[in-house]
C-alpha positions in Angstrom: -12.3 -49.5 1.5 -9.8 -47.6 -0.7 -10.1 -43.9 -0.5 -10.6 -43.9 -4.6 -12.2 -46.9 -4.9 -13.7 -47.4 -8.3 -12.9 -43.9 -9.1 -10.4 -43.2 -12.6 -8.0 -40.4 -12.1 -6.6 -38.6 -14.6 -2.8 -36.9 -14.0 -1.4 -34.7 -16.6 2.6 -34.7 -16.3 2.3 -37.9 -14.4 5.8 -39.4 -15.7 7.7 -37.5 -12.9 8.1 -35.6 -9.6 4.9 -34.5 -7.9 2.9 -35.6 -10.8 4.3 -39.3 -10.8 3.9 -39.2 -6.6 0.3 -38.4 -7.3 -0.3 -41.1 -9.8 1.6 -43.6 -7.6 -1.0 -42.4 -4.8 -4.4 -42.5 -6.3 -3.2 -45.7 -7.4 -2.0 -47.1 -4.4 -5.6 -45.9 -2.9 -7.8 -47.7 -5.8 -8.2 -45.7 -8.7 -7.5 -47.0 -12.4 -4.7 -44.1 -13.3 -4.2 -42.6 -16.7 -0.8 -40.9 -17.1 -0.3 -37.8 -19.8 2.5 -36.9 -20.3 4.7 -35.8 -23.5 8.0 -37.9 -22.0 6.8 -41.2 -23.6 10.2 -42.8 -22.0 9.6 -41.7 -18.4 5.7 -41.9 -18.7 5.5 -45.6 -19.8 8.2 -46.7 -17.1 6.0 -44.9 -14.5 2.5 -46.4 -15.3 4.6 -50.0 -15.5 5.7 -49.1 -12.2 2.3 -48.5 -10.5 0.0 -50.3 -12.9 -1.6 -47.8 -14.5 -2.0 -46.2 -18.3 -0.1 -43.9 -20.3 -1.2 -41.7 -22.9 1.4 -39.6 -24.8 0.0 -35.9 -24.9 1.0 -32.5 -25.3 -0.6 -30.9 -23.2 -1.4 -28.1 -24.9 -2.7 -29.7 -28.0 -6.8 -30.0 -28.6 -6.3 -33.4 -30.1 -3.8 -34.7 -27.4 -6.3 -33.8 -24.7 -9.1 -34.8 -26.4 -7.4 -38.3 -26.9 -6.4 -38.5 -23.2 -9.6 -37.9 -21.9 -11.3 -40.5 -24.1 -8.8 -43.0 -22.9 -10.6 -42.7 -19.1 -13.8 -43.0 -20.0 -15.4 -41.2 -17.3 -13.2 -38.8 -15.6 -13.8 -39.0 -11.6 -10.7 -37.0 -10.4 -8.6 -34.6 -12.9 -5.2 -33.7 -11.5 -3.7 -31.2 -13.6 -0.4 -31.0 -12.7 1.7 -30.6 -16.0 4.1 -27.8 -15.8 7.2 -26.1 -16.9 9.5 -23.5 -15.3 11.4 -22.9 -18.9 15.1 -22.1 -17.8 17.0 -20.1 -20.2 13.4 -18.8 -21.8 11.5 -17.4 -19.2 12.7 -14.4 -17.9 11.5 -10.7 -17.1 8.8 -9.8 -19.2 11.0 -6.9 -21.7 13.4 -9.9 -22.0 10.8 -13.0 -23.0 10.0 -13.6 -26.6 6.8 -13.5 -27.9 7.3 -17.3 -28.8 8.7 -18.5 -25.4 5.7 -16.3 -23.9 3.6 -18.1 -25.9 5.0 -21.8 -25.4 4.8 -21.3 -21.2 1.2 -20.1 -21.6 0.0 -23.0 -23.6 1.9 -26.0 -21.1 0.7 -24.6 -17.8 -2.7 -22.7 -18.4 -4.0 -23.4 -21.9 -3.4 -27.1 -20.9 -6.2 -26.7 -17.3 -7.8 -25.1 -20.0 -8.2 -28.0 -22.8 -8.6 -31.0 -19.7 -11.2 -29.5 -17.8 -13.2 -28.8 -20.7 -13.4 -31.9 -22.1 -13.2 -33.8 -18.5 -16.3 -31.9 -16.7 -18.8 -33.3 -19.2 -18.0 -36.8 -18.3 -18.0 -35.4 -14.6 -21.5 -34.1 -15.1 -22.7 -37.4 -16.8 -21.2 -38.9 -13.5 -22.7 -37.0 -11.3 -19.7 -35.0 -10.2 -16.4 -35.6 -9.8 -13.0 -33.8 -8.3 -10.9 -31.4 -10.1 -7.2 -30.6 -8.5 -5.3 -28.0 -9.8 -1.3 -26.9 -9.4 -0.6 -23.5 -8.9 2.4 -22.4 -7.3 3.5 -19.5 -4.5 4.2 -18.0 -7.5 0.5 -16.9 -7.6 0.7 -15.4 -4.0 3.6 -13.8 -4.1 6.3 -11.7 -6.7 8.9 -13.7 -8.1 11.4 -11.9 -10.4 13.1 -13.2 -13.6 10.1 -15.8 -14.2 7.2 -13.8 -15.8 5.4 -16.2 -18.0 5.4 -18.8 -15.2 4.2 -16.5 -12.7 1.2 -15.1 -14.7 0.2 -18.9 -15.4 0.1 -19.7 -12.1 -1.5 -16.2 -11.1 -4.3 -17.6 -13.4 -4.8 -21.2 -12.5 -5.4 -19.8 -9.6 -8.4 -17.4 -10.5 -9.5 -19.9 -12.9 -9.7 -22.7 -10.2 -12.4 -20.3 -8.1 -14.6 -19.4 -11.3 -14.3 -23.1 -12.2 -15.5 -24.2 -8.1 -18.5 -21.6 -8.5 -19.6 -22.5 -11.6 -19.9 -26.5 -11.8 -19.8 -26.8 -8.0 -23.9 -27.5 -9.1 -23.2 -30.7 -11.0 -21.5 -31.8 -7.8 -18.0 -31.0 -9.5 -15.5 -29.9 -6.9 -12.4 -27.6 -7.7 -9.5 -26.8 -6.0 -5.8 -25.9 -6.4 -2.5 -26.9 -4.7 0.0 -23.7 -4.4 3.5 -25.7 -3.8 6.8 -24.0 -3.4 10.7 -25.4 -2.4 9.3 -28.9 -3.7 12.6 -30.9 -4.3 12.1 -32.0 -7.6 13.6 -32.2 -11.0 12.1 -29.2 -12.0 13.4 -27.6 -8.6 17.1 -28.6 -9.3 16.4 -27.2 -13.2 15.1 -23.7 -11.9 17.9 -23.6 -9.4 21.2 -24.9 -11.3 24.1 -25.4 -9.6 25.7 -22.0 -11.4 23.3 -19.9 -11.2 23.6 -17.4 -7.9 21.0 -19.2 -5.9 22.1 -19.3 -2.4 20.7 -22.8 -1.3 21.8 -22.2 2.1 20.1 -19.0 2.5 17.1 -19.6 0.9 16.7 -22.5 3.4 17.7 -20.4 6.6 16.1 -17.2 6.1 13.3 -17.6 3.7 11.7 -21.0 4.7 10.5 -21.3 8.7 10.6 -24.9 7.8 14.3 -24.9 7.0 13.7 -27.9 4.6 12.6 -29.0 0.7 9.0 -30.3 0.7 8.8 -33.4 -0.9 6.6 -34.4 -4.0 5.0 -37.4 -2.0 4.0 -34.1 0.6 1.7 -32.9 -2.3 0.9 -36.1 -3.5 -0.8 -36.3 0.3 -2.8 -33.4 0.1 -3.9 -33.8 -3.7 -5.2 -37.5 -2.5 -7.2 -35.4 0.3 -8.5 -33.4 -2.5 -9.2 -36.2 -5.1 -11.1 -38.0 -2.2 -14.7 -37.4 -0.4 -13.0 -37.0 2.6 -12.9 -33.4 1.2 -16.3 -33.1 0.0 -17.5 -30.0 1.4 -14.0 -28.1 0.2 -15.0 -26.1 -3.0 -12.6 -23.2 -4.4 -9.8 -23.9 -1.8 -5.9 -23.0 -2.3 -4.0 -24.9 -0.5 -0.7 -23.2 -0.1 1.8 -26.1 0.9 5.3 -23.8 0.9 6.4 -24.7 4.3 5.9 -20.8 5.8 7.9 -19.2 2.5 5.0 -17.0 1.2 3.9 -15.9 4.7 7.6 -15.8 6.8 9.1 -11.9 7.6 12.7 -12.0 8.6 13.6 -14.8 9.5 17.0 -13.6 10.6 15.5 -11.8 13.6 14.8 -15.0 15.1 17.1 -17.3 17.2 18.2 -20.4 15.1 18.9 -22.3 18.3 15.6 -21.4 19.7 
């Protein structure tokens, strides 16, 4: 049997990168898939693709969500994975506006917000259900220039514990994916080509890995999540970064070793 047999999953920014590799993977293992996503273009090539649904929803809007989540039905597994790293708009804090603030709030944490509220009561109806979150090492560790993206991340993170502890009694289990060096579209956005990232670097000294992760990496471990086979993991953060939030100097160390 299918690890999400009979199960309907729910991804929010499903049209591409990790979120799409999810989709594709619950799908793959069973479940009936509904993709939301605000890229109508992108997300009704990628439910073609896999054979699942699309639902056009900004994330951030009431109504959107509200729509989305009576498209499922019941809700079995949530993966909230909708996201922006706003280039060019996110920034150090005395440099954001109160408006780009604003916007990077409402995508990444308003939007865990507005799908598990109106998801967990079709959980509970169920008799439980599987919430996955996506944080980011961002919420483990200091990241300069990216303020707004950091403190949303910071947050899903917190959110995802209260959120395990409080329905963990309807049989609703929560728990958050903390991704970093995914190569993704959003990777190549936050890291453009003229900016003064040093790829090599990065990849040398600040990853024990030496290597990207890859979106259908996460897709794995969200699948693990989604599934029983993780039924007794409540609250979890699973940091999938390859080493990067817990390396020292990695330039003390013997490459050919």
């Amino acid at each position: 049997m299918k690890r999400l047999e009979g199960k309907t999953a729910l991804v929010t920014g499903g049209a591409q990168g990790i979120g799409f590799e999810g989709a594709k993977l619950f799908a793959a293992e069973g479940a009936r898939v509904v993709i939301a996503d605000i890229n109508a273009e992108k997300g009704e090539a990628a439910a073609k693709e896999i054979g699942a649904t699309f639902v056009t929803c900004d994330v951030s809007k009431s109504a959107d969500v509200q729509a989305a989540v009576a498209a499922c039905g019941t809700v079995d597994v949530l993966y909230n994975n909708a996201g922006i790293f706003w280039v060019g708009h996110d920034n150090r804090l005395t440099e954001i506006s109160e408006e780009d603030w604003d916007r990077v709030i409402a995508v990444n944490l308003k939007s865990v917000f507005l799908f598990a509220k109106y998801a967990i009561p079709t959980m509970i109806k169920a008799g439980g259900g599987s919430i996955v979150n996506t944080g980011s090492s961002a919420a483990q560790i200091g990241i300069p220039d990216c303020d707004a993206y950091t403190a949303t991340k910071g947050a899903i993170v917190q959110l995802t514990k209260s959120l395990a502890a409080e329905y963990g009694r309807y049989g609703i289990r929560t728990n958050c994916i903390s991704p970093a060096a995914i190569m993704t579209p959003m990777m190549r956005q936050s890291n453009p080509e003229n900016s003064s990232f040093d790829e090599e670097r990065f990849l040398k000294l600040r990853t024990p890995l030496r290597r990207y992760g890859t979106p259908e990496e996460i897709a794995k471990i969200a699948l693990f999540l989604a599934s029983d086979e993780s039924s007794y993991v409540n609250g979890a953060i699973v940091v999938a970064d390859g080493g990067i939030t817990i390396n020292g100097d990695l330039s003390k160390i013997d490459s050919d070793r």
